[in-house]
C-alpha positions as CSV (number, residue, x, y, z in Angstrom):
1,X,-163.2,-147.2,-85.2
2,X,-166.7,-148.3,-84.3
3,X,-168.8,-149.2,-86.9
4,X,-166.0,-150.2,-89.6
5,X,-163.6,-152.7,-87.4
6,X,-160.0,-152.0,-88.6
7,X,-158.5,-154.7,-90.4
8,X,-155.1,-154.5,-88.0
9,X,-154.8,-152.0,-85.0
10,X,-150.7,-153.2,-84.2
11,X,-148.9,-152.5,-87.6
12,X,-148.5,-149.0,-85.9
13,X,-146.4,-150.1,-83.4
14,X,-147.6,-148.3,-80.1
15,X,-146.0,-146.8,-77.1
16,X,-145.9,-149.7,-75.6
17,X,-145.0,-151.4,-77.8
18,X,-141.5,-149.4,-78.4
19,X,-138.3,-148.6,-76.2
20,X,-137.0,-145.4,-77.1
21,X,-133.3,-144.7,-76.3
22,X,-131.8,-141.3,-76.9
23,X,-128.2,-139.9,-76.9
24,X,-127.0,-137.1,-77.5
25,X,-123.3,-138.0,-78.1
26,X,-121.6,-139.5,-81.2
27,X,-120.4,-141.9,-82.4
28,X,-124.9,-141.8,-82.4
29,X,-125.3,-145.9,-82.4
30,X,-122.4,-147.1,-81.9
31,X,-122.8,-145.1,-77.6
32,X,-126.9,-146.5,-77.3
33,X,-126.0,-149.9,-77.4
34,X,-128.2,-150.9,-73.8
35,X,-131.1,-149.3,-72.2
36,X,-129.4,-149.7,-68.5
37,X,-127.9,-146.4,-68.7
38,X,-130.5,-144.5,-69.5
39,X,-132.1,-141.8,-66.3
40,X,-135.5,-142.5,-65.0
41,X,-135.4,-138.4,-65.4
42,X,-135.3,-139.0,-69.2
43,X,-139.2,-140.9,-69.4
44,X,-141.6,-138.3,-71.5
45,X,-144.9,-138.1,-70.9
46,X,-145.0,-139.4,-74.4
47,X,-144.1,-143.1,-73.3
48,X,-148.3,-143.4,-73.8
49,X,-150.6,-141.9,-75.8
50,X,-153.0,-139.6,-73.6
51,X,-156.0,-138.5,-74.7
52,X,-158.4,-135.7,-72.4
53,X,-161.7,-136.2,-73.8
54,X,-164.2,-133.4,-72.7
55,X,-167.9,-133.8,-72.5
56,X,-170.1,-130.5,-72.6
57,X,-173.6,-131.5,-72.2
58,X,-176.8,-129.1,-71.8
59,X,-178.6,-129.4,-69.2
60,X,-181.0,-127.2,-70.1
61,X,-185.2,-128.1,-70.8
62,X,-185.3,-130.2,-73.7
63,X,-182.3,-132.1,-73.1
64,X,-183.2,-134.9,-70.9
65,X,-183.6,-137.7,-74.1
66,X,-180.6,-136.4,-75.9
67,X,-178.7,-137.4,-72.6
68,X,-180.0,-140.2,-72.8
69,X,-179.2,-141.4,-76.2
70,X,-175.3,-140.4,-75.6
71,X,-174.9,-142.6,-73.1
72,X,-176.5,-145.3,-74.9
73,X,-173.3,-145.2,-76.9
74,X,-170.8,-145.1,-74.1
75,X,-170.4,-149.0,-73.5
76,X,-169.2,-149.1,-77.2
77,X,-167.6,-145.8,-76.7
78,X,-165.3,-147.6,-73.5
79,X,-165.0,-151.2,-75.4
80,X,-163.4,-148.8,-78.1
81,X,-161.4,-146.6,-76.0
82,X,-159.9,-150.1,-74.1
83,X,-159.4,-151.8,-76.8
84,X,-155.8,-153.4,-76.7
85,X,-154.9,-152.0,-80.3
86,X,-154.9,-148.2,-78.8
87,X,-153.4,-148.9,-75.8
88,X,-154.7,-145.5,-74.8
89,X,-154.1,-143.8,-71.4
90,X,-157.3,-141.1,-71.4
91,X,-159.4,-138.8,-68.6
92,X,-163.3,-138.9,-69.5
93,X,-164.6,-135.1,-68.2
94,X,-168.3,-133.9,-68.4
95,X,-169.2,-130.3,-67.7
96,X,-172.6,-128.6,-68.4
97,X,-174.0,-125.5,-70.2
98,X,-174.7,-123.5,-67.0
99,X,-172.5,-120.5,-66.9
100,X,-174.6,-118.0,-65.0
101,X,-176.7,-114.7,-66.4
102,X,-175.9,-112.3,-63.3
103,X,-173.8,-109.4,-63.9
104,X,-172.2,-109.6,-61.1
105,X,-171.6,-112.1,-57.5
106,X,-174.2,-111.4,-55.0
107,X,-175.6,-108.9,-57.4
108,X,-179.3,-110.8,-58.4
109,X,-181.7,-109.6,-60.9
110,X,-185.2,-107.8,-59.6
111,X,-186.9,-110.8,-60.8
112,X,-186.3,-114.4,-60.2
113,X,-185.1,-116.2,-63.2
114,X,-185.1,-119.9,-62.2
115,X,-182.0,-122.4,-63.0
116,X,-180.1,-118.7,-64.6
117,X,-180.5,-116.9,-60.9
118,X,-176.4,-117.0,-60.4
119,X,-172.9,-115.3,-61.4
120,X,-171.1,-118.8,-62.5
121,X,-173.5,-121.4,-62.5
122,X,-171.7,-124.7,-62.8
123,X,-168.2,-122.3,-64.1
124,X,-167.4,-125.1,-66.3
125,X,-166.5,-127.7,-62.6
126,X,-166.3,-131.4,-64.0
127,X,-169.0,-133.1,-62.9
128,X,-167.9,-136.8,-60.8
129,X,-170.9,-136.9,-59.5
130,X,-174.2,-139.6,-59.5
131,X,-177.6,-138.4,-61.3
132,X,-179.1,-140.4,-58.3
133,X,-178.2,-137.5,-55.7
134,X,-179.1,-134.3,-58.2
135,X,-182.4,-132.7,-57.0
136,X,-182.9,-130.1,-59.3
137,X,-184.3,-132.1,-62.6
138,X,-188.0,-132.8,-63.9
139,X,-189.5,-136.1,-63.0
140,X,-188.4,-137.1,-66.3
141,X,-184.7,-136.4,-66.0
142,X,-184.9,-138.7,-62.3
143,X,-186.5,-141.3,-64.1
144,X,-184.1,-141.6,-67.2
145,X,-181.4,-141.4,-64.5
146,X,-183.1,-144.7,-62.1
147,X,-183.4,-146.5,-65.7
148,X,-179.9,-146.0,-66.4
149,X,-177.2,-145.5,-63.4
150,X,-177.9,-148.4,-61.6
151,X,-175.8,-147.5,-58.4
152,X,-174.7,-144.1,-56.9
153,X,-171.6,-145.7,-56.2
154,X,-170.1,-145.9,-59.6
155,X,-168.5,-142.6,-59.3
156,X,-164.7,-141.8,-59.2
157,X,-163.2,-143.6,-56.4
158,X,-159.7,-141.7,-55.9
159,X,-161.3,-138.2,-55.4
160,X,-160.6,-137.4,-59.3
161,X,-163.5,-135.4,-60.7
162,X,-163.3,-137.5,-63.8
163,X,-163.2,-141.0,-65.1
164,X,-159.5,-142.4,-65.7
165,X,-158.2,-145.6,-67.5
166,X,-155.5,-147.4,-68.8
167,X,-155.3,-150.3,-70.1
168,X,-158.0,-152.3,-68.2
169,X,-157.5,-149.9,-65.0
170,X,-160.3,-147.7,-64.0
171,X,-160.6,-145.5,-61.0
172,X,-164.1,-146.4,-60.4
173,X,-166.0,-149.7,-59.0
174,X,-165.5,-153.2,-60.8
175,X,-168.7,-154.9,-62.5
176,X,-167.9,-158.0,-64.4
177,X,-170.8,-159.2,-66.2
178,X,-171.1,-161.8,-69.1
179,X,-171.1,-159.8,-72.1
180,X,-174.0,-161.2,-74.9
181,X,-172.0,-160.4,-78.0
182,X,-168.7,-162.6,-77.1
183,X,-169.8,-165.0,-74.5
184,X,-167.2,-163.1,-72.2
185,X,-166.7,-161.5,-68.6
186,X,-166.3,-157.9,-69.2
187,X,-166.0,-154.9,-67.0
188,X,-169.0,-152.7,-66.8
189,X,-168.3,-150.0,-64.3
190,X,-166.8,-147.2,-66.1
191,X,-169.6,-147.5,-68.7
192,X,-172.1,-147.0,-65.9
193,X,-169.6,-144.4,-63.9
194,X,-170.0,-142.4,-67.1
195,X,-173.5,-143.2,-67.2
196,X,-174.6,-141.8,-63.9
197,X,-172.0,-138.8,-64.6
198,X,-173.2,-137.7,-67.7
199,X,-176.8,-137.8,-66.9
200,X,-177.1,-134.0,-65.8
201,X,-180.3,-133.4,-65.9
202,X,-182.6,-130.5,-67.5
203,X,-182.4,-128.1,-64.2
204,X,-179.8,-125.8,-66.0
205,X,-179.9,-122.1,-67.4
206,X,-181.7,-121.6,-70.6
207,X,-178.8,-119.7,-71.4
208,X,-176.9,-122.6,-72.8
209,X,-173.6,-121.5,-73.1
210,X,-171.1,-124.8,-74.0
211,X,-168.2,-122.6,-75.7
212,X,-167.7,-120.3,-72.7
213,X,-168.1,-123.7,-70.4
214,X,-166.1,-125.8,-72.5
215,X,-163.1,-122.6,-71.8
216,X,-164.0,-122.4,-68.1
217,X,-163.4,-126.2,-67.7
218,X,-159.9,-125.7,-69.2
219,X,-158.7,-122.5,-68.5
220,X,-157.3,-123.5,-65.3
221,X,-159.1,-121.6,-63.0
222,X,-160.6,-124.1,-61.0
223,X,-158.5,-126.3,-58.5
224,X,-161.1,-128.3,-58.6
225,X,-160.5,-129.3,-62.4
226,X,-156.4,-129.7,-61.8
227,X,-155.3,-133.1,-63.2
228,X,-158.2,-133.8,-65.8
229,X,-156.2,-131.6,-68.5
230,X,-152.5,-133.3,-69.3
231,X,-149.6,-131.2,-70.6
232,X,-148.8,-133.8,-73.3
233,X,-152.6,-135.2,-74.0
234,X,-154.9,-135.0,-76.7
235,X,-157.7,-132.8,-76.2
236,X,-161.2,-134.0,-77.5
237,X,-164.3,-132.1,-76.9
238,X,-167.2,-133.2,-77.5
239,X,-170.4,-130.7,-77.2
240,X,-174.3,-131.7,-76.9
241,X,-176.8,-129.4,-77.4
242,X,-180.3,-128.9,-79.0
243,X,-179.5,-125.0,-79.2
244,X,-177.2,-122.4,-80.2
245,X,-174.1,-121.4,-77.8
246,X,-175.4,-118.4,-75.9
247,X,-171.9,-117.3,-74.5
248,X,-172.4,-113.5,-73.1
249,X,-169.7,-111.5,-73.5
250,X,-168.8,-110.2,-69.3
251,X,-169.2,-106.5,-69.8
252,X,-172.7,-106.9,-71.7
253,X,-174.3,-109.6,-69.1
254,X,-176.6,-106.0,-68.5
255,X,-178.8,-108.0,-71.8
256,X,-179.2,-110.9,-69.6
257,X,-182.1,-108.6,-67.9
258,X,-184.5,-111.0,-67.7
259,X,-187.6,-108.2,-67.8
260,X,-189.6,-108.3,-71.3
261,X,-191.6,-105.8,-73.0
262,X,-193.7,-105.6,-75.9
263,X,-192.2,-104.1,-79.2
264,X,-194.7,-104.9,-81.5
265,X,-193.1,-102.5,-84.8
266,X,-191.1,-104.6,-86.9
267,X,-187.8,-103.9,-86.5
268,X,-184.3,-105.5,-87.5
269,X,-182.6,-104.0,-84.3
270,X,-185.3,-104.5,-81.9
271,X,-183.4,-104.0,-78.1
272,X,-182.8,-106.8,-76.2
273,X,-185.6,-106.6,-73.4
274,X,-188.1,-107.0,-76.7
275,X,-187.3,-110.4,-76.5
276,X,-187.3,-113.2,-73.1
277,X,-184.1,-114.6,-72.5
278,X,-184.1,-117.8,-73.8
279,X,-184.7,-116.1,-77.4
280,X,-182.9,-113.2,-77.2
281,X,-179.9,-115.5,-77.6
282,X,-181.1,-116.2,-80.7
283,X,-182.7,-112.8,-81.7
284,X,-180.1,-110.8,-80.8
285,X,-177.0,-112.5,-82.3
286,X,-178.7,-112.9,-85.9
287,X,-179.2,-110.5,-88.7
288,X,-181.8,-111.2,-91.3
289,X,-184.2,-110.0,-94.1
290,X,-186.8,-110.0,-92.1
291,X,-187.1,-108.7,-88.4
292,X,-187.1,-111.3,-86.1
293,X,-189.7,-109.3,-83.1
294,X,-192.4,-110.6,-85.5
295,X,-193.4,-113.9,-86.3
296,X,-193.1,-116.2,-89.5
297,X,-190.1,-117.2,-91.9
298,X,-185.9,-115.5,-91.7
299,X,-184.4,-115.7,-95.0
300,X,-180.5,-114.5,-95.3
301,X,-179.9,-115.0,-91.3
302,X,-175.8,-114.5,-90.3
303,X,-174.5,-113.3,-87.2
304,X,-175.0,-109.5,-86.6
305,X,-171.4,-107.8,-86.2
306,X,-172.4,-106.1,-82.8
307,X,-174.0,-109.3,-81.2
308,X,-173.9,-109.0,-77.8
309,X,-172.4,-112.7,-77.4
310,X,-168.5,-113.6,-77.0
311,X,-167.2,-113.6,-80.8
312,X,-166.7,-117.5,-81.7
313,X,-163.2,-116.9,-82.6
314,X,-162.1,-116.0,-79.3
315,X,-162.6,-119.8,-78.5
316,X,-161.0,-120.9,-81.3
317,X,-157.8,-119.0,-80.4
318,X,-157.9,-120.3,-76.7
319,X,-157.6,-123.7,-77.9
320,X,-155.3,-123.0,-80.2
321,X,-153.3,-121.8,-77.9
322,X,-153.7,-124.8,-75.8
323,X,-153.2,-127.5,-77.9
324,X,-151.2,-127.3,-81.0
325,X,-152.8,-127.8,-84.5
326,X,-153.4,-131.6,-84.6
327,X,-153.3,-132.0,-80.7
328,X,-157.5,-131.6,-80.2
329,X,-160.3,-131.6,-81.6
330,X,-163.9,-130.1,-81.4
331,X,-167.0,-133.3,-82.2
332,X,-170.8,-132.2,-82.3
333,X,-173.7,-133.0,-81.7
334,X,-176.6,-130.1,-82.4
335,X,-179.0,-128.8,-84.7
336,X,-178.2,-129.0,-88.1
337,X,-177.5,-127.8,-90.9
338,X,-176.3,-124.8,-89.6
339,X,-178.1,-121.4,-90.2
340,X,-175.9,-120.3,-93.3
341,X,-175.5,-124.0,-94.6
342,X,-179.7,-124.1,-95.4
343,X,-181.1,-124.5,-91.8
344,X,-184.4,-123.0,-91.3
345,X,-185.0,-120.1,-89.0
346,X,-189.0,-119.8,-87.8
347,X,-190.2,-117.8,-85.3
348,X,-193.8,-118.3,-83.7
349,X,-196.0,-116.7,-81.5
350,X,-197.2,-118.6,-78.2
351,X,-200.8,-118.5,-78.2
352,X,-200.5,-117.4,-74.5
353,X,-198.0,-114.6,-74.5
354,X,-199.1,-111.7,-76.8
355,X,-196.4,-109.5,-78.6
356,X,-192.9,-109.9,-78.8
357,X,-192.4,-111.5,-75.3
358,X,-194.2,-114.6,-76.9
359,X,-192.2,-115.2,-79.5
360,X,-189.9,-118.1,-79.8
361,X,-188.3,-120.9,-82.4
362,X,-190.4,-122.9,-84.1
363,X,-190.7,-126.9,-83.2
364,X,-192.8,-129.4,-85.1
365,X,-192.0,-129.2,-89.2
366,X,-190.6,-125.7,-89.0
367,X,-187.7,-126.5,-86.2
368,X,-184.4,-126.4,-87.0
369,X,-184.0,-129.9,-87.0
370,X,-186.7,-132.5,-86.2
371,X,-186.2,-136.6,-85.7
372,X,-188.4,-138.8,-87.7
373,X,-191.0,-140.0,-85.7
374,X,-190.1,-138.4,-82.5
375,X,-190.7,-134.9,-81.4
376,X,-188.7,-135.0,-78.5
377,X,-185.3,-135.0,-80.6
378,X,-186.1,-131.3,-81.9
379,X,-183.8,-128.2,-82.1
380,X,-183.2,-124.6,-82.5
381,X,-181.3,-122.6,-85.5
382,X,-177.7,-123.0,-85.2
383,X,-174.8,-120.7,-86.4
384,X,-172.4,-120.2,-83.9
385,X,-171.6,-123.9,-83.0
386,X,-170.2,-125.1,-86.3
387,X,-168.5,-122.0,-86.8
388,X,-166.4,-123.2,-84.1
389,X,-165.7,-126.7,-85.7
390,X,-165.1,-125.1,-89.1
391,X,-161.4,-124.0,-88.5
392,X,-160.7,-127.3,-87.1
393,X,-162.6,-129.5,-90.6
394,X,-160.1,-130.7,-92.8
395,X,-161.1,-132.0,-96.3
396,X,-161.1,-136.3,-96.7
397,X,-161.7,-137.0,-92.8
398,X,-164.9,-138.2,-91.5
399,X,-167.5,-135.8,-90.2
400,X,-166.8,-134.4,-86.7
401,X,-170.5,-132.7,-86.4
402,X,-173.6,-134.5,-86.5
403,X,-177.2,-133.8,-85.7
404,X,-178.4,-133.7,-82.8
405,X,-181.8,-134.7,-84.1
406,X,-180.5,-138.1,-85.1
407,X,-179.7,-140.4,-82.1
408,X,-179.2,-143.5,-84.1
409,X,-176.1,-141.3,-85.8
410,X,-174.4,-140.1,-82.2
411,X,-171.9,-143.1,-81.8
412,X,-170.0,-142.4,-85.1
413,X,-170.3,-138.6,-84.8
414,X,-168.5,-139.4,-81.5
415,X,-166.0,-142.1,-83.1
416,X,-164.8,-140.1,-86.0
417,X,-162.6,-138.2,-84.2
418,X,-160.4,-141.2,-83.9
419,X,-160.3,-141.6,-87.4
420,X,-158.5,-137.9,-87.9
421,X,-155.6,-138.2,-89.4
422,X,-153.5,-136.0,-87.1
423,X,-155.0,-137.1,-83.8
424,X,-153.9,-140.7,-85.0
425,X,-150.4,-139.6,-85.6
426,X,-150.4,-138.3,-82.2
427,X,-151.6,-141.9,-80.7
428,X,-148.0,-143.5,-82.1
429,X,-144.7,-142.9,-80.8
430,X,-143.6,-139.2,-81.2
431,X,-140.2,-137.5,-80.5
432,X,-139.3,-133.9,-79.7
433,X,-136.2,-134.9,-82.1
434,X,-135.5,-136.2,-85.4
435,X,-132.9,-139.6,-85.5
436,X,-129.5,-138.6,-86.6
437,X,-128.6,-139.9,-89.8
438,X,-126.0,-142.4,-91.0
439,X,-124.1,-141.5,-93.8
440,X,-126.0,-143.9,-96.1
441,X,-129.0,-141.6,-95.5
442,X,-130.6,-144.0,-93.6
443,X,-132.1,-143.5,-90.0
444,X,-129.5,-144.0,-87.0
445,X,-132.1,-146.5,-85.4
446,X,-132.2,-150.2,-84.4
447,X,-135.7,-152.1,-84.7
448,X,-136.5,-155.6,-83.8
449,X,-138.9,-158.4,-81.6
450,X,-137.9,-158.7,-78.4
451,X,-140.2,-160.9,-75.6
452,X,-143.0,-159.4,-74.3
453,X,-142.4,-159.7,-71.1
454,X,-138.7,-157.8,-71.7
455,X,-139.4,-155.0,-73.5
456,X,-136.4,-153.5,-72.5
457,X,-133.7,-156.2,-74.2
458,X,-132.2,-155.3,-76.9
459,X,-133.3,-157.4,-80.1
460,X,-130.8,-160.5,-81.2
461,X,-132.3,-159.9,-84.7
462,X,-132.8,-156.4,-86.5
463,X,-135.1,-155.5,-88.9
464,X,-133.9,-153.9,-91.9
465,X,-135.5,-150.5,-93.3
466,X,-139.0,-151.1,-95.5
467,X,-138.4,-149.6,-99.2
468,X,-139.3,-146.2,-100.2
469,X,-142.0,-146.7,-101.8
470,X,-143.6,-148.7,-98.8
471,X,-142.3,-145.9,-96.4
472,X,-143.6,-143.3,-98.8
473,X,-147.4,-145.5,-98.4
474,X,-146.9,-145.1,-94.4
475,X,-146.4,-141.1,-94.9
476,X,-150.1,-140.9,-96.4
477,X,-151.8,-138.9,-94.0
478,X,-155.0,-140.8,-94.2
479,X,-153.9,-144.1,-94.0
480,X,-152.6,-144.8,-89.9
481,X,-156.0,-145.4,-87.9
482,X,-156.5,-148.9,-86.9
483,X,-154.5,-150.6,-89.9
484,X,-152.8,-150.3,-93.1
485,X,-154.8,-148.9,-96.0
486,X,-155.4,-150.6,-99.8
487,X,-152.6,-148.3,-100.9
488,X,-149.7,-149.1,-98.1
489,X,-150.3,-153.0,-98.9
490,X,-150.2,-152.5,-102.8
491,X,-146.5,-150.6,-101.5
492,X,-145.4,-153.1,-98.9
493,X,-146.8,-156.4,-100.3
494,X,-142.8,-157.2,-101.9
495,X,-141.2,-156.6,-99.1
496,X,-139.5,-160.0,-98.5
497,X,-138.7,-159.9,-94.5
498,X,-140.8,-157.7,-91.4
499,X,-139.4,-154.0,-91.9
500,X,-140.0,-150.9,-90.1
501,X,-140.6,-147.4,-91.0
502,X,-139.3,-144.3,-89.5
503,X,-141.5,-141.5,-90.7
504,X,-141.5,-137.8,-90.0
505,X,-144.5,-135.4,-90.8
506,X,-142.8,-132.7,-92.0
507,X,-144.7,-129.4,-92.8
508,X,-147.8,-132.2,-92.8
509,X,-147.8,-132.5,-89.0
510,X,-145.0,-130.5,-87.3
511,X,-141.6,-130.2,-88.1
512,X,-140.1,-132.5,-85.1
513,X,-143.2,-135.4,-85.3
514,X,-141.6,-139.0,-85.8
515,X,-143.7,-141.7,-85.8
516,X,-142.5,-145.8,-86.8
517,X,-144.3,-148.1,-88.7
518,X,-143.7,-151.7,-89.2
519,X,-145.0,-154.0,-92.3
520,X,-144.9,-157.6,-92.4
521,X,-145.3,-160.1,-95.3
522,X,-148.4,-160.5,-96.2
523,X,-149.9,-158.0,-93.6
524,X,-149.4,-160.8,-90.8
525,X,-149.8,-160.2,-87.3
526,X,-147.7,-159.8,-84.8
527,X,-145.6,-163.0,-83.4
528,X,-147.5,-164.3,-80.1
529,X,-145.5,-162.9,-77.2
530,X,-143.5,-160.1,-79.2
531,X,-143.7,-156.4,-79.2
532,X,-141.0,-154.4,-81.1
533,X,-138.1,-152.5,-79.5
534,X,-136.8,-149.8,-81.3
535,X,-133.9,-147.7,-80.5
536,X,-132.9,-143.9,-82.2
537,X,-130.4,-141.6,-81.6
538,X,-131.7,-137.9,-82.0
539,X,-130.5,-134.9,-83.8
540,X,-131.5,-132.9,-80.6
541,X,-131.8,-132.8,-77.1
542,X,-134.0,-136.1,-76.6
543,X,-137.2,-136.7,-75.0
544,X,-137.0,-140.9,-74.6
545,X,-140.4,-143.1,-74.6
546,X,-140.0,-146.4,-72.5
547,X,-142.4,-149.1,-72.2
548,X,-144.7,-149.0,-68.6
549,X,-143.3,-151.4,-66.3
């Protein structure tokens, strides 16, 4: 989407781009001949794709450049997202990694533990507001944010705890500014809203915990969060972090204690207080050949079966039972590769701390992952995180997990989501319905331009159904983001006249999924002024997209 520019973005034709009209009585076409009749009560939420993209940064130590190179990317990240060939409606959340380490409210630990010295933390709250007004970073983390949120006021402006746009429409401050590349005015403020809102800050709990955040911001529990997540969106999240997910399960927070003793005898099941907190994530949750309360190289390293952390797949079933397969998403950004995929596990003593409470991950050569020519993009082993992502990987797609160790790399890590094949399926036109047939076989539907500016007239001219074979092109599953692949022009290039596709996913993408294509003679654009209505009657009860008016 980013660094390959599509050759086409409007052969899919778009939400609104298409008037859907639904009846559920027969004769099917012959009863939808206007759009007049049709209820206001009938308008999905479908009539637009919506997109809920979640940011989970850490804002633990360590993380203050990391934040920084993310939202470098985000002026290419909004140029993309307002691009008029998406014609996307989306909500832009960021929540940190600070969940808490107390067992209980009100119920502190005998010794203070810093940024961790809470029940809940940040309890996954979307974060609206500036980087100017947070007093809890290094001097580092206020000086990244004065270099790059250049006014508190480019924050949300209608209370929302998130950034929201649509077509050119943001709910925060205006700034038009001449943009270098194209000579143009172009709108600035939602790039530095997101800026000055994603710029948390390194005053967090060690305890980075983004899966059990990433649930807490969805999960509904927090009024404060109510509106961000949309019944009928797509779900992206997109996670940050230099470390593993240290998600305690409730009923063991007890291991959070943050006293630390010495064990000094090797041991593969050393207790938790062997180790401080910020390791013990990591010693605690891993089993390998060698015990990890001593220093040097871990060879074999998985996760233990009675880890004291939440069990990764207990966040993959919540969001599968949010979103349906092909509805969301997980994109990351950490260490990599990932503990079992060859990643290198090193533990080192600190020269100031003696025994086991000195031990820790290894930076330098023997981190986990290491930036050429810049220690400050370093990380620790990871396992946990990319088991999460690894239900989700389908083969042929482009990668969804990248390392955090390699800035240059964040913006298509980022991007690549929009080149998954089901998440672009979900940006086109889809009905809870299939169209009725006629008794040719043929779709019950009516396709063709209409002005623009009337997208609710009927066309004087209808387009005729593509081929097979070009329709059969359009099914490809890896073929709809941004334009028409090599292999649906070498399908369509005969067609004589503009056509349209009505194609249904089948056991590829849900039973009830139908999305339209439309090809052109030689892969033309669009007429100047045109959009194209099309009109179905469904086999079922209908939910009907209409153009916004």
């Amino acid at each position: 989407m980013y660094r390959r520019r599509p050759r086409r973005s409007h052969q899919w034709v778009g939400f609104a781009a298409l008037s859907l009209v639904c009846c559920t009585s027969p004769p099917v076409l012959e009863l939808c001949p206007t759009i007049a009749t049709i209820s206001e009560d009938f308008v999905g939420a479908g009539q637009r794709p919506q997109i809920d993209i979640l940011f989970v940064i850490d804002n633990s130590g360590g993380m203050v450049v990391k934040q920084q190179a993310l939202v470098a990317t985000f002026g290419d990240l909004m140029r993309g997202l307002d691009s008029q060939g998406y014609e996307l409606d989306y909500h832009i959340g960021i929540t940190t990694t600070d969940v808490g380490s107390w067992v209980s409210p009100g119920q502190p630990w005998t010794m203070a533990t810093g940024a961790c010295d809470s029940f809940a933390g940040d309890d996954g709250q979307l974060q609206a507001g500036s980087c100017l007004d947070r007093q809890n970073g290094t001097a580092m983390a206020v000086q990244t944010c004065s270099a790059s949120c250049p006014d508190r006021r480019f924050v949300p402006t209608d209370g929302a705890p998130f950034l929201s746009g649509y077509r050119g429409f943001h709910n925060v401050p205006v700034a038009m500014e001449l943009d270098p590349k194209t000579g143009r005015l172009v709108d600035r403020g939602p790039e530095y809203a997101l800026r000055c809102m994603a710029l948390v800050g390194d005053g967090g709990c060690a305890l980075s915990s983004p899966l059990e955040a990433m649930k807490r911001t969805l999960d509904g529990h927090l009024a404060g969060n109510r509106g961000f997540l949309r019944e009928h969106s797509i779900l992206l999240v997109v996670i940050i972090t230099d470390k593993d997910d240290c998600s305690v399960q409730l009923a063991r927070r007890a291991e959070n204690d943050p006293h630390t003793r010495n064990c000094s005898g090797p041991d593969v099941d050393a207790a938790p207080d062997c180790f401080t907190p910020s390791f013990r994530c990591l010693a605690r949750n891993l089993r390998c050949d060698q015990p990890l309360n001593s220093a040097g190289r871990k060879t074999n390293c998985r996760e233990r079966p009675d880890s004291y952390l939440e069990p990764v797949q207990s966040y993959v079933n919540f969001l599968q039972a949010l979103r349906p397969q092909g509805r969301f998403a997980v994109v990351g950004l950490w260490p990599l590769p990932a503990v079992d995929a060859g990643g290198q596990v090193v533990v080192v003593q600190s020269p100031k701390v003696t025994g086991s409470a000195g031990l820790g991950a290894a930076a330098g050569s023997e981190a986990a992952c290491l930036a050429v020519g810049d220690p400050n993009f370093v990380g620790q082993p990871q396992l946990r995180l990319t088991h999460l992502a690894a239900p989700f990987r389908s083969l042929g797609q482009q990668p969804m997990e990248g390392s955090v160790c390699e800035p240059q790399n964040y913006l298509y890590v980022e991007s690549s989501v929009f080149s998954h094949n089901h998440i672009c399926h979900q940006m086109l036109v889809t009905l809870e319905g299939l169209p009725k047939l006629r008794e040719d076989g043929t779709p019950a539907c009516r396709a063709g331009e209409v002005s623009s500016d009337s997208p609710h007239d009927g066309p004087e001219t209808l387009m005729p159904l593509c081929g097979a074979g070009c329709c059969t092109a359009m099914d490809n599953p890896y073929t709809h983001c941004g334009g028409w692949s090599d292999e649906v022009v070498a399908a369509c290039r005969d067609e004589p006249q503009p056509c349209y596709c009505i194609v249904s996913g089948g056991a590829k993408s849900g039973p009830w999924e139908v999305r339209a294509g439309v090809w052109r003679p030689k892969n033309a654009d669009d007429p100047p002024g045109t959009i194209v209505n099309l009109r179905c009657a469904l086999q079922s009860a209908p939910v009907c997209a209409l153009p916004p008016k």
